[in-house]
C-alpha positions as CSV (number, residue, x, y, z in Angstrom):
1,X,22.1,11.6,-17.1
2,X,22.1,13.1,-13.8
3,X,25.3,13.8,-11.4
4,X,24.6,12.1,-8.1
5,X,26.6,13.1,-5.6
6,X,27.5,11.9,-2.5
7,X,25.5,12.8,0.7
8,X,27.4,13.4,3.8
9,X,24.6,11.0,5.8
10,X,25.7,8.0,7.0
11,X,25.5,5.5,4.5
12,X,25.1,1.6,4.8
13,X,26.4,-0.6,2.6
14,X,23.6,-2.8,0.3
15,X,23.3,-5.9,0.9
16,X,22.5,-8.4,-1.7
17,X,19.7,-10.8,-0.5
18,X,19.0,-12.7,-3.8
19,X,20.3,-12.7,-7.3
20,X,17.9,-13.8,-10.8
21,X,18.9,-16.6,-12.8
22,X,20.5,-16.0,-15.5
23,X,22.0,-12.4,-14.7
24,X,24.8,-10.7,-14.7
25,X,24.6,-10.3,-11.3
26,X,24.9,-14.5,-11.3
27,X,27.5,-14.7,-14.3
28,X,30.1,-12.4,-12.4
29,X,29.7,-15.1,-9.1
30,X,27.2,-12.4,-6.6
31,X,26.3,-14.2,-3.4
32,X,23.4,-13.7,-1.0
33,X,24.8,-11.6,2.1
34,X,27.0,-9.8,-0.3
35,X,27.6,-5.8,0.1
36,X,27.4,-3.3,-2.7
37,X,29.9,-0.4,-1.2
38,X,30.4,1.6,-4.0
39,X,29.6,2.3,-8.1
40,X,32.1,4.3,-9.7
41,X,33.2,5.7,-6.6
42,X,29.9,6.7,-5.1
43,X,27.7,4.8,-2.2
44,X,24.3,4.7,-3.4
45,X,22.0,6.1,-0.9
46,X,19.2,4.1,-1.6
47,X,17.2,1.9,-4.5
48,X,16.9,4.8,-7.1
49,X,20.9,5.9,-6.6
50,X,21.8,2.6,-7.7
51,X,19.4,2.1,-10.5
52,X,20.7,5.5,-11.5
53,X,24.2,4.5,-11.3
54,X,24.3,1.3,-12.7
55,X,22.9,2.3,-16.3
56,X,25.7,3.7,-17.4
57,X,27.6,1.1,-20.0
58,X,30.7,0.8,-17.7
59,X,30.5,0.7,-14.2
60,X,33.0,-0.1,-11.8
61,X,31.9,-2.4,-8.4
62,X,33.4,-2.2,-5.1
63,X,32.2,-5.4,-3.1
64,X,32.6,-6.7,0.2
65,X,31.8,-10.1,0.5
66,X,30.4,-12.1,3.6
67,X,34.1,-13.0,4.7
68,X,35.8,-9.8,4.8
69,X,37.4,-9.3,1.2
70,X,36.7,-6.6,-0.8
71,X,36.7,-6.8,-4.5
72,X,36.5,-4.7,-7.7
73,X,34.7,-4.8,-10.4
74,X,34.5,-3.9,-14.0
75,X,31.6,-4.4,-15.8
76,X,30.9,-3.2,-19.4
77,X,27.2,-3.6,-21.2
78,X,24.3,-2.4,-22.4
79,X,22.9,1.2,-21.5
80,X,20.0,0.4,-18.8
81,X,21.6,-3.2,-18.5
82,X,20.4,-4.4,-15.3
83,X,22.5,-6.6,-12.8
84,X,19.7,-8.9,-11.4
85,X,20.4,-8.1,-8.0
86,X,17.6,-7.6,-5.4
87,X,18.8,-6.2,-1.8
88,X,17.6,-6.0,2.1
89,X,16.5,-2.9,2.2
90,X,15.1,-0.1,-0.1
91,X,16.8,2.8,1.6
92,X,21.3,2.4,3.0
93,X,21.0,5.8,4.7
94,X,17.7,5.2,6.6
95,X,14.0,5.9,6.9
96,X,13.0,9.5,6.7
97,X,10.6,9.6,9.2
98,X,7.4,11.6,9.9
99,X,7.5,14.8,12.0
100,X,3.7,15.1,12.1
101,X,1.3,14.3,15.2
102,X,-1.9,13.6,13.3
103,X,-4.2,12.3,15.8
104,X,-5.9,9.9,13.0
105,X,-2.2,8.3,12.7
106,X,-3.3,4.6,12.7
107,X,1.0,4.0,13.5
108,X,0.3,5.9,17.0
109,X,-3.6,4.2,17.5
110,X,-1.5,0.7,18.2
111,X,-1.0,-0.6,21.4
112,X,2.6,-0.9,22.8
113,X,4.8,-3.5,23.0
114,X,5.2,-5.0,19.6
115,X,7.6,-5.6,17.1
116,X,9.8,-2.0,16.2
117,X,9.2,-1.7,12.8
118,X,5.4,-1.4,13.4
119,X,6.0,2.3,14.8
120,X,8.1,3.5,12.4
121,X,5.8,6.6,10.7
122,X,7.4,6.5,7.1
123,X,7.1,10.1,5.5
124,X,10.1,9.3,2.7
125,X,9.8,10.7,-0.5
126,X,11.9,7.7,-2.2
127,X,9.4,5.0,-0.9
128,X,7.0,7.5,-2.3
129,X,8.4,7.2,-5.6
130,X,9.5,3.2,-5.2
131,X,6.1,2.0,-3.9
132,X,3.4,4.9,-4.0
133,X,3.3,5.0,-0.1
134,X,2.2,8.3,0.9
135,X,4.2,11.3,2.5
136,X,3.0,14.5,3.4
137,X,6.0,17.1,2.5
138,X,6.7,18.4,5.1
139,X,10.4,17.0,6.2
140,X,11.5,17.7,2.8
141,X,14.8,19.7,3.2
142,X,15.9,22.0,0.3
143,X,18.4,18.7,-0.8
144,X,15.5,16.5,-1.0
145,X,13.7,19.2,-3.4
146,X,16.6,19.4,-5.7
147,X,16.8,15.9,-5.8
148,X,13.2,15.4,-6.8
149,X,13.8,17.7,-10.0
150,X,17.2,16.3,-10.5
151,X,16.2,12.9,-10.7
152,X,12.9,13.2,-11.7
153,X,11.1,11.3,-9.2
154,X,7.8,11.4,-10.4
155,X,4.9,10.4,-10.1
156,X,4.7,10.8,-6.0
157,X,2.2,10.2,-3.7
158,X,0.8,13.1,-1.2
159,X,-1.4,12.5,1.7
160,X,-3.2,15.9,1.7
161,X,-5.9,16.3,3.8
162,X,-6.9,19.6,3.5
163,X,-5.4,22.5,1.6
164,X,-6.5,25.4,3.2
165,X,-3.0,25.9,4.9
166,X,-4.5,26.4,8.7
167,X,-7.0,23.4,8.5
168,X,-4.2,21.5,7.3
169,X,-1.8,22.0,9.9
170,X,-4.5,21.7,12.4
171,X,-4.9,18.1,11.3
172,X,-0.8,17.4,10.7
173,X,-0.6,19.4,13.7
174,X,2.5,21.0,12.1
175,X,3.2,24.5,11.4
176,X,4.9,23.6,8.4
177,X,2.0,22.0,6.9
178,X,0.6,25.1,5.2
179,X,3.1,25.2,2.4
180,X,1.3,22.5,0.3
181,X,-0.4,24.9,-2.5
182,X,3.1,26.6,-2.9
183,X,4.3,22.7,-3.3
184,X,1.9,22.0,-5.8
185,X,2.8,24.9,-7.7
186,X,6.1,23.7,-7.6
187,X,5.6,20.6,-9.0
188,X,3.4,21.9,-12.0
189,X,6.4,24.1,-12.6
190,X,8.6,21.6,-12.3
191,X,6.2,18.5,-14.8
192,X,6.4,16.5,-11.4
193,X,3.0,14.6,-10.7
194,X,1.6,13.4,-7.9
195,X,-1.7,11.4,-7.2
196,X,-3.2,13.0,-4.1
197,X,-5.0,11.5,-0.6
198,X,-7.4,13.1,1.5
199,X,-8.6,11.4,5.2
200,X,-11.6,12.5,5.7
201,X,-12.6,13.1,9.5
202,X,-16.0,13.9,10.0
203,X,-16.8,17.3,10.8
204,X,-13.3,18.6,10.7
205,X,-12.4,18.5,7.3
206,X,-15.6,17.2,5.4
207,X,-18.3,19.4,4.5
208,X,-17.3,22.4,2.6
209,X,-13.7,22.3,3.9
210,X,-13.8,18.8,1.6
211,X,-15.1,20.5,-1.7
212,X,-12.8,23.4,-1.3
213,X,-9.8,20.8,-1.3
214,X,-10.9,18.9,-4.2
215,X,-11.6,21.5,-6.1
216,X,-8.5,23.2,-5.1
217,X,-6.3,19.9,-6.5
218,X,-8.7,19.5,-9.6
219,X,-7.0,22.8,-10.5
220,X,-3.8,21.7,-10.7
221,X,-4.9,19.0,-13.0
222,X,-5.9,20.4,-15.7
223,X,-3.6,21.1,-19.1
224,X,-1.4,18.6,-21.2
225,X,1.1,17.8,-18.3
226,X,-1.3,18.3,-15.1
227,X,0.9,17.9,-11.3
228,X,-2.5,16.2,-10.1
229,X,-3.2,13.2,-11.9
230,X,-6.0,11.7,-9.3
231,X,-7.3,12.2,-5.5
232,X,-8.4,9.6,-3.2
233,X,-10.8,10.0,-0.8
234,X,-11.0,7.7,2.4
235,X,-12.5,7.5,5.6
236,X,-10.4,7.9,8.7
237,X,-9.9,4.6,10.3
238,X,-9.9,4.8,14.4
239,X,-8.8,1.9,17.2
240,X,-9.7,1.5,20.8
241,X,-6.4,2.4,21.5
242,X,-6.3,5.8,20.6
243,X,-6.8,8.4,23.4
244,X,-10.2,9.1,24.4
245,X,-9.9,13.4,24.0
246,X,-8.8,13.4,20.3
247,X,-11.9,15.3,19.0
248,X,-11.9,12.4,16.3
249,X,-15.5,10.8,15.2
250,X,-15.8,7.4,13.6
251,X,-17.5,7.4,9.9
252,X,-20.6,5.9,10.2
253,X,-23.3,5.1,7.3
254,X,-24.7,8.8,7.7
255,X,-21.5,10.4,7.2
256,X,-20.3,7.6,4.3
257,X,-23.7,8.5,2.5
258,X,-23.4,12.3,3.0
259,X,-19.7,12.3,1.5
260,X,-20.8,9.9,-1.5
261,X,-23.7,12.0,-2.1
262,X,-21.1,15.3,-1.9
263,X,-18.6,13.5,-4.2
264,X,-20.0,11.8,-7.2
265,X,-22.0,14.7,-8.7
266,X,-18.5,16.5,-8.6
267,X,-17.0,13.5,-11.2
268,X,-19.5,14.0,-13.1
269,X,-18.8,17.9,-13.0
270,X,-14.9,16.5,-13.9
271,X,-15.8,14.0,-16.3
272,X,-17.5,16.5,-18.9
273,X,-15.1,18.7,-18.4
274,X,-11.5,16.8,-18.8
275,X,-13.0,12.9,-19.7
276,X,-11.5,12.0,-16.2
277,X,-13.5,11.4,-13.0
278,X,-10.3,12.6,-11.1
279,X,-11.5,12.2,-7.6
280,X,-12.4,8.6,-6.5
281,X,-13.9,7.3,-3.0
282,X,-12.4,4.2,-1.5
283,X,-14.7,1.4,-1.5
284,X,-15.1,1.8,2.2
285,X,-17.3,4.2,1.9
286,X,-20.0,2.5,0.3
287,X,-19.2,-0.4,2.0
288,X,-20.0,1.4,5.1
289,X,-23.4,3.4,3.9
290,X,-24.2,-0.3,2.2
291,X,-24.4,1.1,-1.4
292,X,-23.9,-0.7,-4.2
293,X,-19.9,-0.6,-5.2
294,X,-19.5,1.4,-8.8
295,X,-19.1,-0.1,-12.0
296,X,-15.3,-1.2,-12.4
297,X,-14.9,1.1,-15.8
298,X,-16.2,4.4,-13.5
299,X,-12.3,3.8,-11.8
300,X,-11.1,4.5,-15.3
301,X,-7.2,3.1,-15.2
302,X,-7.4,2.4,-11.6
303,X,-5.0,5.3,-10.3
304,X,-5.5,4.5,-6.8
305,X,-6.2,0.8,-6.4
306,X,-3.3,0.0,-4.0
307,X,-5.4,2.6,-1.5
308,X,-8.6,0.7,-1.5
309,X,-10.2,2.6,-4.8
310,X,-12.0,0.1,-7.0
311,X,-9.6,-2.9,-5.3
312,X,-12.8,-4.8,-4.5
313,X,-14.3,-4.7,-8.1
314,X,-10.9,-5.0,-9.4
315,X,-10.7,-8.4,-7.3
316,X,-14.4,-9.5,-7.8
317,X,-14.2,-9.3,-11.6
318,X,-10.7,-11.2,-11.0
319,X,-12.8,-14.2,-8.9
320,X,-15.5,-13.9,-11.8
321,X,-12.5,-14.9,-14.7
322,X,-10.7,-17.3,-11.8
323,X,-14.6,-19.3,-11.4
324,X,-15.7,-19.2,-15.3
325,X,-14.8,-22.8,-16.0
326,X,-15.1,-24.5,-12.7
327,X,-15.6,-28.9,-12.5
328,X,-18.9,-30.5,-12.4
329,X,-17.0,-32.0,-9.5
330,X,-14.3,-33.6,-7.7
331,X,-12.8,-36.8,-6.9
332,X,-12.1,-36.8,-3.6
333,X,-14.8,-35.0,-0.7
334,X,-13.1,-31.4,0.4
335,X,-14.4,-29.0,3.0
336,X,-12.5,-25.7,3.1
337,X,-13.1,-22.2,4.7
338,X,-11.8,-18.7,3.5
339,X,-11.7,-15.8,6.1
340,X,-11.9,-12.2,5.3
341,X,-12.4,-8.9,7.0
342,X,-16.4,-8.4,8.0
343,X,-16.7,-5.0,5.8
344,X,-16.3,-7.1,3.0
345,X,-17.7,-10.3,3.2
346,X,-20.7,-9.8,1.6
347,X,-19.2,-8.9,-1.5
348,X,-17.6,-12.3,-1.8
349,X,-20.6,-14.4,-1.6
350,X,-21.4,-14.7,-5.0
351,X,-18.2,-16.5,-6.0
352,X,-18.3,-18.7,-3.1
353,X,-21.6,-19.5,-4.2
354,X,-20.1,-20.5,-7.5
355,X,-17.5,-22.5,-6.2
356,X,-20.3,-24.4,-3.9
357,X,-22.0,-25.9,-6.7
358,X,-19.3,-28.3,-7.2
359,X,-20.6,-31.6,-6.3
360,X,-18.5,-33.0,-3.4
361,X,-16.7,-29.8,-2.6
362,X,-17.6,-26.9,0.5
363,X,-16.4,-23.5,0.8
364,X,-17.2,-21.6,3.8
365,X,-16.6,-18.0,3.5
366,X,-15.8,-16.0,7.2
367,X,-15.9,-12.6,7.5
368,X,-14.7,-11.5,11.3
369,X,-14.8,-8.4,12.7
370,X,-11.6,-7.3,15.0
371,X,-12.1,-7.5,18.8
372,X,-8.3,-6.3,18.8
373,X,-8.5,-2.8,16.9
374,X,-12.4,-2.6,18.4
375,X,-13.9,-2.2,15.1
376,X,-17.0,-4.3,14.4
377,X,-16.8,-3.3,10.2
378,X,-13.0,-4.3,9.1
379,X,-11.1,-4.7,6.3
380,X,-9.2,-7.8,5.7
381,X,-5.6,-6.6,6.0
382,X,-6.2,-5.8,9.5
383,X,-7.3,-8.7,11.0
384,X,-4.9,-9.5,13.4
385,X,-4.2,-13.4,14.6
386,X,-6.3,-13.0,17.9
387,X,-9.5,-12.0,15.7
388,X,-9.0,-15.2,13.7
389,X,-8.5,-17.4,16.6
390,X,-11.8,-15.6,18.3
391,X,-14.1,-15.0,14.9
392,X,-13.2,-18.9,13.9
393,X,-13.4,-20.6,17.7
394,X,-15.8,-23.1,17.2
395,X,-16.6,-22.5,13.5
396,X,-16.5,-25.1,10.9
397,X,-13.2,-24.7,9.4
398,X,-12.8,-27.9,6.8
399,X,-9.6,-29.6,5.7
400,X,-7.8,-26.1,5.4
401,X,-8.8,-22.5,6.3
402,X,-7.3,-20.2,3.3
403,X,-5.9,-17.3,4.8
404,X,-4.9,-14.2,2.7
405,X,-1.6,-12.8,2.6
406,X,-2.4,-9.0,3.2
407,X,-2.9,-10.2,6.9
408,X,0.8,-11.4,7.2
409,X,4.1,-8.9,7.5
410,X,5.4,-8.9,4.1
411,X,8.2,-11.9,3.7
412,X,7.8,-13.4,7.5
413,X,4.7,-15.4,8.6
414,X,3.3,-12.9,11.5
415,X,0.4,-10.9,11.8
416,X,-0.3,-7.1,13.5
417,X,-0.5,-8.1,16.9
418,X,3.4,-10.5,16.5
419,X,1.4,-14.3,16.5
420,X,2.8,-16.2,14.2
421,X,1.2,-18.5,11.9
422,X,2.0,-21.2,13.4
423,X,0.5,-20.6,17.0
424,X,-2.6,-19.9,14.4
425,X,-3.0,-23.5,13.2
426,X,-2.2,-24.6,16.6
427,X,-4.6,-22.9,18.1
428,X,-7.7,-23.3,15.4
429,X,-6.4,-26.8,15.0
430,X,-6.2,-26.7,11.1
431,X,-3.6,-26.5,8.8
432,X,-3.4,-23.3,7.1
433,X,-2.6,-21.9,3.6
434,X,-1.8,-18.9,1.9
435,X,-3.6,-17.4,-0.8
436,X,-2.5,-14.4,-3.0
437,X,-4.8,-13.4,-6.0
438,X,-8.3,-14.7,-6.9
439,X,-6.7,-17.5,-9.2
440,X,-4.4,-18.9,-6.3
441,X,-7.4,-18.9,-3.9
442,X,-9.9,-21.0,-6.3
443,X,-6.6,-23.4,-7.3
444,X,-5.5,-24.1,-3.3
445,X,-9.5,-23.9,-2.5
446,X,-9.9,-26.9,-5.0
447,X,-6.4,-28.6,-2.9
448,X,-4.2,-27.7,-6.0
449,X,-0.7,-26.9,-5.7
């Protein structure tokens, strides 16, 4: 295993914030507010330092608990044993934060005034590796590139744009931006992969400029161990907040149909060639030039799905298995209504039409556009409260209006623009409920638990 070593940032302890049943985490007595200072001598400066750390068969814990004392620990198991312990925070020595001044930023198209953490611009490799977010490369120091290799942090995920190095810094407005094909090159050298992201903004970087980036990635992907496993196309999203002199266009149906009609005879081109499609377009795109979605096999293994690439047939064929054995009816009369983001909503009516035939049960399915971010075509994670409470005003809402959970800041009940839930269902006057997957919304649809 790999030596980590200690980093001279500053470094916060962890702090526990729950503990699974049945652990050893819960055997040796761990309590929520807990903090993790030390394993075996070292601070872990994040998540991956202290997986890292703790596989080793003995370990030794330093603990300060939530009234002062500080306790050691020795622990002996299993290699690769895991503790059970979950914690606050991701990262102890803090968010590595952007130092790009990409005008498409959607973090700096939000109005001021809100809650902190919705302007922190996250560029951090470890959240890369932890979660797939994107980062760009370009705060790396020569630390974070040795730790990469060291600890094999792979795959990561790169928001690309453009490689042709001055188009690229033109849209990252960086002057460090132009390194990325020496960084790919360093991760094919290294076995390091990465899935790649491209924004496109109309008539800045589509056209040729797109091509001659795809094809430029599709080149690193080829061989028994490529360093680009997949590319994801999507359209650049723009607010009414966003100054007025960016140079920025919107996509509109033209542009989606142009790019789709650029795009898919180059899968087909990768297809014969390696078996893999390797470049996908986010369903907004067809969405938006109001083409049929693709067949759910054309995403392959779904590299990209947590970026809006095949998400909506993933979900659809996931609503198709949650509505295959649905009642005749039910006992008691229910009226229910689902809300989603306008770009979608068509796509959902033929489950909802499903779910209507039972006899004394009514969906209604809502898709609002967002008065707050000025965009008429929206996706569902977006919608902030004030476009429910405006989209809904007056609307037939039912016994319940099923609201998903993309909308809400993960863990806490508050949307984009800080209203809580609560002022929600005040507000709309109806009682709210959370949905997650397609199972969950047909089960609390129905009123089951």
């Amino acid at each position: 295993m790999s030596t980590v070593k200690i980093t001279k940032n500053k470094i916060k302890p962890a702090v526990v914030a729950s503990i699974e049943e049945g652990s050893i985490g819960e055997e040796l007595g761990f309590e929520v507010g807990d903090q993790l200072i030390s394993i075996n001598g070292v601070k872990p400066r994040d998540l991956i330092d202290y997986k890292f750390l703790i596989a080793e068969e003995n370990i030794q814990l330093t603990i300060l608990d939530e009234k002062g004392t500080t306790h050691t620990i020795d622990i002996e198991k299993d290699y690769d044993d895991e503790l059970g312990l979950a914690f606050t925070e991701a990262l102890f020595d803090g968010l590595k934060q952007c130092n790009n001044q990409c005008p498409f930023c959607f973090i700096d198209q939000q109005p001021p005034g809100k809650r902190k953490s919705l302007y922190l611009k996250d560029d951090d490799y470890r959240l890369s590796f932890l979660y797939g977010s994107y980062l760009t490369l370009t705060n790396l120091s020569e630390k974070d590139w040795q730790r990469i290799d060291q600890q094999r942090l792979t795959p990561l995920f790169v928001s690309v744009h453009a490689t042709e190095p001055s188009l690229r810094s033109k849209l990252l407005r960086n002057p460090r931006a132009i390194d990325l094909l020496n960084q790919l090159a360093w991760f094919s050298e290294k076995k390091i992969q990465i899935h790649a992201q491209i924004v496109v903004c109309p008539e800045i970087n589509d056209g040729k400029a797109l091509e001659k980036t795809i094809n430029d990635l599709y080149s690193f992907a080829q061989g028994d161990f490529p360093a680009v496993l997949s590319a994801a196309i999507v359209p650049v999203g723009l607010t009414r907040f966003r100054p007025s002199n960016d140079g920025l266009i919107p996509v509109d149906s033209h542009c989606a149909t142009e790019v789709i009609n650029q795009v898919e005879p180059m899968q087909k081109t990768f297809y014969k060639s390696t078996g893999s499609r390797f470049v996908w377009l986010s369903d907004e795109w067809y969405l938006i030039a109001k083409k049929p979605l693709p067949s759910l096999n054309s995403y392959e293994d779904l590299p990209q799905k947590e970026n809006g690439v095949g998400s909506i047939r993933s979900f659809l064929r996931s609503m198709d298995e949650a509505t295959r054995n649905l009642p005749v009816n039910i006992d008691q009369k229910r009226t229910c209504s689902w809300v989603v983001g306008k770009l979608v909503e068509n796509e959902l009516q033929k489950p909802c039409k499903r779910l209507n035939k039972i006899n004394n049960f009514i969906l209604h399915l809502y898709g609002v556009p967002s008065p707050y971010w000025g965009q008429e075509q929206i996706v569902t994670g977006l919608l902030t409260g004030q476009d429910l409470i405006k989209g809904l005003q007056g609307k037939e809402l039912g016994d319940e209006l099923l609201l998903p959970s993309v909308m809400l800041m993960q863990g806490e009940k508050i949307f984009l623009d800080d209203m809580t839930l609560q002022e929600l269902s005040s507000s709309l006057n109806v009682s709210v409920r959370i949905v997650h997957d397609a199972q969950d919304i047909v089960n609390k649809a129905l009123g089951k638990a």
